[in-house]
Each structure stands twice: as structure tokens, then as C-alpha cells.
N, C-alpha and C positions, 0 to 999 in steps of 0.2 A: 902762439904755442899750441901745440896739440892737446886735445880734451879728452876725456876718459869719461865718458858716456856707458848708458845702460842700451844692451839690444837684443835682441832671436838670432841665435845660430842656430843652421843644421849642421851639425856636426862628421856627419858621415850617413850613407843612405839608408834612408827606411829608420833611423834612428831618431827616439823623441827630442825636440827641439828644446832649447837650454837656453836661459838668460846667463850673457857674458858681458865683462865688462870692455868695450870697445874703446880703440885709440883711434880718436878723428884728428887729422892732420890740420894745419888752417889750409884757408883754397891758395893753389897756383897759381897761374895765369890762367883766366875763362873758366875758373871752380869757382861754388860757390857752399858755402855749410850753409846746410838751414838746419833748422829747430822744428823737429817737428808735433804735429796737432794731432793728426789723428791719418790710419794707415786702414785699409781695408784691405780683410783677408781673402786673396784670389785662390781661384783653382792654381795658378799658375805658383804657386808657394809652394801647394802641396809637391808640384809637380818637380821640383828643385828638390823638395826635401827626399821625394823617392828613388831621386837620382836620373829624370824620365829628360831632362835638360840637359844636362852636362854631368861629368863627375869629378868636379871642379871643386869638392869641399873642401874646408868650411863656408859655407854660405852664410851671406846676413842675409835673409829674409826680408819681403817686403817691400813693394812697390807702386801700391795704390795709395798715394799720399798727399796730403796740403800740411803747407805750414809757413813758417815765415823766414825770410833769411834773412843770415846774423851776420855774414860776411863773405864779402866777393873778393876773388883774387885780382892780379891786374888785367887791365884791356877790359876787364867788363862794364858795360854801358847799358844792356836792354834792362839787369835790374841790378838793384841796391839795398842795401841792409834796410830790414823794417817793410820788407814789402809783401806781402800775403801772393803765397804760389801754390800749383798745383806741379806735383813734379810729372814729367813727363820722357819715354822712355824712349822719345823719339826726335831727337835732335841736331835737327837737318843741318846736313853741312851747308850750304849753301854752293858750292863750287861743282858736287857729281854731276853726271850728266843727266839726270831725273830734274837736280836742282835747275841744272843750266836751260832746261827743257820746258821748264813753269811748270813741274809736276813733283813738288820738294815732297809731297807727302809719301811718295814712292823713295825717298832719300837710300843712297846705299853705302853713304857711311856715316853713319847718325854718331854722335860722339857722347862718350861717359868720358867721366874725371881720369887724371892719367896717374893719380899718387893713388894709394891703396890704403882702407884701412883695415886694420890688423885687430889680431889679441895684444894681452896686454905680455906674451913671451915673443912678439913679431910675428904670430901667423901670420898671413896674407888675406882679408876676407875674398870670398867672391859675392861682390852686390846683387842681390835678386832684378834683373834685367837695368843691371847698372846704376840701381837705385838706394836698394836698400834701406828701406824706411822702420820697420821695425827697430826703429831706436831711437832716443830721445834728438839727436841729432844725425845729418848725415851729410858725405861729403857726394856732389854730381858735377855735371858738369853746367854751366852757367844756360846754357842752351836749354835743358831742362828742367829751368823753373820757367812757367809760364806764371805771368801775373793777370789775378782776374779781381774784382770788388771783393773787397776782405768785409764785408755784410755779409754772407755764405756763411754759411754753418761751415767748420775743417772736414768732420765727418762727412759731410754732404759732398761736400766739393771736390774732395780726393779720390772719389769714385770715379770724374770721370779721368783719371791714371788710368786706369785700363778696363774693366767692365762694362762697367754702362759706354763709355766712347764706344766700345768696340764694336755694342749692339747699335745704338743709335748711327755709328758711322756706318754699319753695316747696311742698314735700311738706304739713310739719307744721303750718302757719298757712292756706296758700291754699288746696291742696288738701286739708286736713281728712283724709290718710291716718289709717288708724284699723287696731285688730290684726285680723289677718282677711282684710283689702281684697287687691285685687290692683293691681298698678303698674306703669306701663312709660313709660320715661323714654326719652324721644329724641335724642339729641345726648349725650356721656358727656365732655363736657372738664370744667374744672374742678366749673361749676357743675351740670350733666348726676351727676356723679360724687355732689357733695353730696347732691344729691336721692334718689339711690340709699342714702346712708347716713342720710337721714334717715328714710327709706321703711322700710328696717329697724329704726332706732330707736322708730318706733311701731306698729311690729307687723305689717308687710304679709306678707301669706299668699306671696305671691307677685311678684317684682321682674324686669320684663320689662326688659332694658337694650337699643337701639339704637342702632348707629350702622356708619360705613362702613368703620370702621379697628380691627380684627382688636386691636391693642394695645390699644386704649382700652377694650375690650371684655371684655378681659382684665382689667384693671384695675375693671373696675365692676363686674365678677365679685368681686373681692377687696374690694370698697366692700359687698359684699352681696348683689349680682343673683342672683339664684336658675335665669334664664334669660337668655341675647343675640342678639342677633339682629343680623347683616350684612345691612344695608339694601343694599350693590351686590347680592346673591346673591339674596336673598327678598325679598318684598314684606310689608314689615313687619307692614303690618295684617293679611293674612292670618295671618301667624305670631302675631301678640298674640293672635288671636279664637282660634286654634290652642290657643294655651298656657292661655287662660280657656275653656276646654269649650264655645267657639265663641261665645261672649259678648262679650267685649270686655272691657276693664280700668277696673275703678271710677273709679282717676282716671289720665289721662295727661298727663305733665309734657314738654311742648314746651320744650327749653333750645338751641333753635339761631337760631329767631325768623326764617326762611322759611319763604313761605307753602305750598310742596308741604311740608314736613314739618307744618306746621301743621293741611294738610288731612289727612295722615294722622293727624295727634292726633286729629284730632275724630270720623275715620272708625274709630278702634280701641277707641272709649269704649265701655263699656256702656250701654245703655236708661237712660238720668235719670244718666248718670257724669258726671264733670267733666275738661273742659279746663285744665292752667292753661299761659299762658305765660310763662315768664321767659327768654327767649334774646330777646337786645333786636333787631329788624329795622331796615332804615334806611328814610330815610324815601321813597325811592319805590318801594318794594314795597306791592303792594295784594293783596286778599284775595277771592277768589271763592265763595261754596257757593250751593246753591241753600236759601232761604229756609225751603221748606219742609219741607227737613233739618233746619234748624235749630229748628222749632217740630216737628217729628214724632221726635225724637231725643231731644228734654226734656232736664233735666240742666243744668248750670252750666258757662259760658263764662267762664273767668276770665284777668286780668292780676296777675302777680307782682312788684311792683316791692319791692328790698330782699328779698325773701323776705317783704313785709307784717309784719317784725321792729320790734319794740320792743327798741332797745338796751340798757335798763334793766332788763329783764325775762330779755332770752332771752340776749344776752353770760355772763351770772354762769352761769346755769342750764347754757349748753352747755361753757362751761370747767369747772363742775362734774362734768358727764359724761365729760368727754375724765381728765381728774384721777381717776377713778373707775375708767376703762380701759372704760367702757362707748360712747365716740366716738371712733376712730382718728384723730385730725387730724391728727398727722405723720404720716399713708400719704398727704395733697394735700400736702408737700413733697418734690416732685424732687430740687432742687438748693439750696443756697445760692450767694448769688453779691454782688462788693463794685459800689458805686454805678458804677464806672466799665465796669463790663460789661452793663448795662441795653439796651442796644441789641442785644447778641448774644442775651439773654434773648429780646425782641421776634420776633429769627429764627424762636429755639426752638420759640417760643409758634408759630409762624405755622406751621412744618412740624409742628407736631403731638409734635414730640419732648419736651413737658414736661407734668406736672399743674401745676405752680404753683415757678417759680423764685423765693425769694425773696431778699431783700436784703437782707445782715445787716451794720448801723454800729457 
């Protein structure tokens, strides 16, 4: 039978988010409900609630999550009720031609659950990137539980849903950091932050952190940095070519996704370095260089979407590391905080005052 659960709607754009009471279906064929533990609050929340995604309202909110699941619908085999997951919003078909290709994490038809759930007069929700965790329970699709050691803290481990993966995948998967390399990350909020710890997990010689805010800077010094740099005060790429014995840095990780910071990613690289970006821009931001920079500069211009993560692969692997004490992932929990304070969380986020508020049910 279907459940009537507590969750976060955005109700319409730009408008404050609201506890409603949600109707979860049981799963179909290849769904599954889980129960959720604890959901961390992304930029990408705010960005549904102000309409900057789709205008696809009502939204449930919510998609950085672990928790346990209560029940699978038929055909599902990879998990089973009682088994501690991180939900993940990327759930490779196995069949596209990316999959058929050995390259699933490029997947181009990732699948969500195919019933919906509603208000309790029938709305229709729309899931925040098909997840929807802001709520004591929720309905995805089976593909998107990954199970890792239920030892992890929830809060801990639901991060890597989307933030921290996306920096960590960002460094470790796109940009190919390697032991030796040098790095300089632009932008240090959540995912800016991951990237720095991912840069140290695979061995960078050197971890050049920027950004505008003197705190954050601090912090991604504690994530790793080895050097930071205030972008109001210096001119960043001076200081990177500075810090690399005038070179530039093998790869630099754009995580704010405008394009003056992007043209400094690209102007702090090394001779044949790599760009990557994962700081998401909106869409009427466009992008200028001169052309022949970009064939006289050589090297690799890359996009980080998910951190280019394999949830089946890299989930187990980094919870292994954090369990190990070899990945701090509770230093990206600020705060915890209960469903009905999600809106003050959004402030937080927006002045700068949090790494990652999360929500613990």
C-alpha cells in the first residue's frame, strides 16, 4: 500500500519551501522505497527551488542521500530490503552506446522510477534530479541505490550523492590528477573543497586553492591546499604560474562555472594541461577566447558532469577510504539540521556561512 510520509516541497519559483505530506507508492518493477537517514543540502536544491532547472513545480526537494531500503519492487536483485545505500542520480542503463562502449559513466539514459509521487489531493511531484530525498521516505529507481558498509555515518556518506563525488570525480576521473601533478582549484565551496581532497588523495605535488572568501580558503587549506590564493587581492593566474615555477598547473578545476573564472582556468594551465569544468553555469552565459589560444596551448578542455563517477565502482571504494581515515568526509559537514529548517539551510548556503548543512530524519 502506499505511505503518506513527511517531505520539502518547492511549491512554485522563488517561493519558500514547505513541509507537505507525501503519498509514496510501494516500488514497481526495478523501484525501490528506501527510508531515508540523512539528505545534504546542495546548491542544486536551491537551483530547482528558483526555477533555474526546469519549471516543472511542485518539486520534492533533495537528493544527496543515504539511507536504507524497506522494499524492492520485482526483477530487482543488485539490492534488498535492509540494506544501507547511498542514492545516486545516475543509473546507468547498461544497453546505450556509452554503456555498450565500457564507458557507462557517460550513460545517456540513466533511469528514475517510472510511478510518481504526489500530494495528498494527486499532484504529481517532480523529484529533485529524480531523487527526492527530503523526506522521511522515497520512491527511485533500483539502479540508484548503491550499497556501501552501513559502519558510515548516513550524513557522511550521502554526500557523496552529489558534492563531494563531483569534486573528488572531478580531480580523480576527469582531470586524471596523478602523484607529482600540480593543481589549482577555483571556486572552494562544497564541490571546489572535494576537489582539493581529491587532489591530495592521488598524490598532487602541489594544491593551489582560490577563491574570494578568506574562510573558505582556510578550509580548503584543511581539505589539503598546500597554497590559496584571494582572488579580490591577486590575480589569480599570476599567482598559480607564480606557485608552479612560472609554468602553470597540470590541471585546473573550474568549480564556480563563470566564464571570467573559466578564462582564468584556462589561462593558469600548463603547456598541453587540462581544464576541467564542474561548477554548473546558467544558460545565458557564453564563453569568449581567442581560437588560436586554444590550438596554441594544446592540452585538454574538459566537462565534469557527476565527477564522470561510476556509482558501483567509486561509492564502495571512497567509503572504503573515509572508514580507513585515509578521506575526511565529515570535515564537508557543517551542521546538521531537521527537515523543517531547509529554508534557513538555503540562506546559509547562499552567504557562504556553510560547507554542507545536512538533514538528519
Amino acid at each position: 500500500m502506499a505511505q503518506e510520509v513527511r517531505g520539502v516541497i518547492a511549491p512554485a519559483k522563488d517561493e519558500p519551501v514547505r513541509i507537505e505530506t507525501i503519498v509514496v507508492p510501494d516500488p514497481g518493477p526495478g523501484e525501490a522505497v528506501v527510508r531515508v537517514q540523512a539528505c545534504g543540502v546542495c546548491h542544486t536544491d536551491l537551483h530547482y527551488k528558483q526555477g533555474g532547472i526546469s519549471d516543472d513545480f511542485p518539486f520534492l526537494l533533495g537528493h544527496e542521500a543515504a539511507g536504507v531500503v524497506e522494499s524492492v519492487g520485482a526483477g530487482v536483485t543488485d539490492v534488498a530490503p535492509g540494506d544501507f545505500v547511498i542514492l545516486n542520480w545516475r543509473a546507468v542503463c547498461g544497453k546505450c552506446r556509452a554503456c555498450l562502449r565500457g564507458r557507462p559513466w557517460y550513460c545517456f539514459d540513466t533511469h528514475n522510477a517510472e510511478q510518481k509521487m504526489t500530494l495528498l489531493d494527486g499532484t504529481e511531484l517532480s523529484p529533485a534530479l529524480g531523487i527526492g530525498a527530503f523526506a522521511e521516505k522515497t520512491l527511485v529507481a533500483a539502479g540508484q541505490c548503491t550499497k556501501v558498509d552501513p559502519a558510515v555515518s548516513p550524513q557522511v556518506a550521502g554526500l557523496l550523492g552529489c558534492g563531494v563525488m563531483a569534486g573528488i570525480g572531478a580531480a580523480i576521473n576527469t582531470g586524471g590528477v596523478g602523484r607529482g601533478d600540480t593543481v589549482a582549484v577555483i571556486g572552494c565551496g562544497g564541490v571546489g573543497d572535494a576537489a582539493v581532497a581529491g587532489s591530495r588523495l592521488a598524490g598532487a605535488a602541489k594544491i593551489i586553492a582560490v577563491d574570494i572568501d578568506d574562510r573558505k580558503l582556510e578550509t580548503a587549506r584543511a581539505m589539503g591546499a598546500t597554497h590559496t590564493v584571494n582572488s579580490r587581492e591577486t590575480d589569480p593566474v599570476e599567482a598559480i604560474r607564480e606557485a608552479t615555477g612560472g609554468f602553470g598547473a597540470d590541471v585546473v578545476i573550474e568549480a564556480v562555472g563563470r566564464p571570467e573564472t573559466y578564462r582564468q582556468a584556462f589561462y593558469a594551465r600548463d603547456l598541453a594541461g587540462t581544464v576541467v569544468l564542474v561548477g554548473v553555469p546558467t544558460p545565458e552565459m557564453k564563453l569568449e577566447l581567442p581560437l588560436l589560444d586554444v590550438f596554441g596551448r594544446g592540452g585538454s578542455l574538459k566537462s565534469s558532469w557527476y565527477g564522470d563517477c561510476l556509482p558501483s565502482r567509486d561509492f564502495p571504494m571512497l567509503i572504503d577510504l573515509h572508514l580507513q581515515g585515509r578521506l575526511d568526509l565529515a570535515a564537508f559537514v557543517t551542521e546538521t539540521i531537521a527537515l523543517d529548517e531547509v529554508e534557513k539551510a538555503f540562506e546559509r548556503m547562499h552567504a557562504g556561512d556553510v560547507l554542507r548543512s545536512v538533514v538528519v530524519l
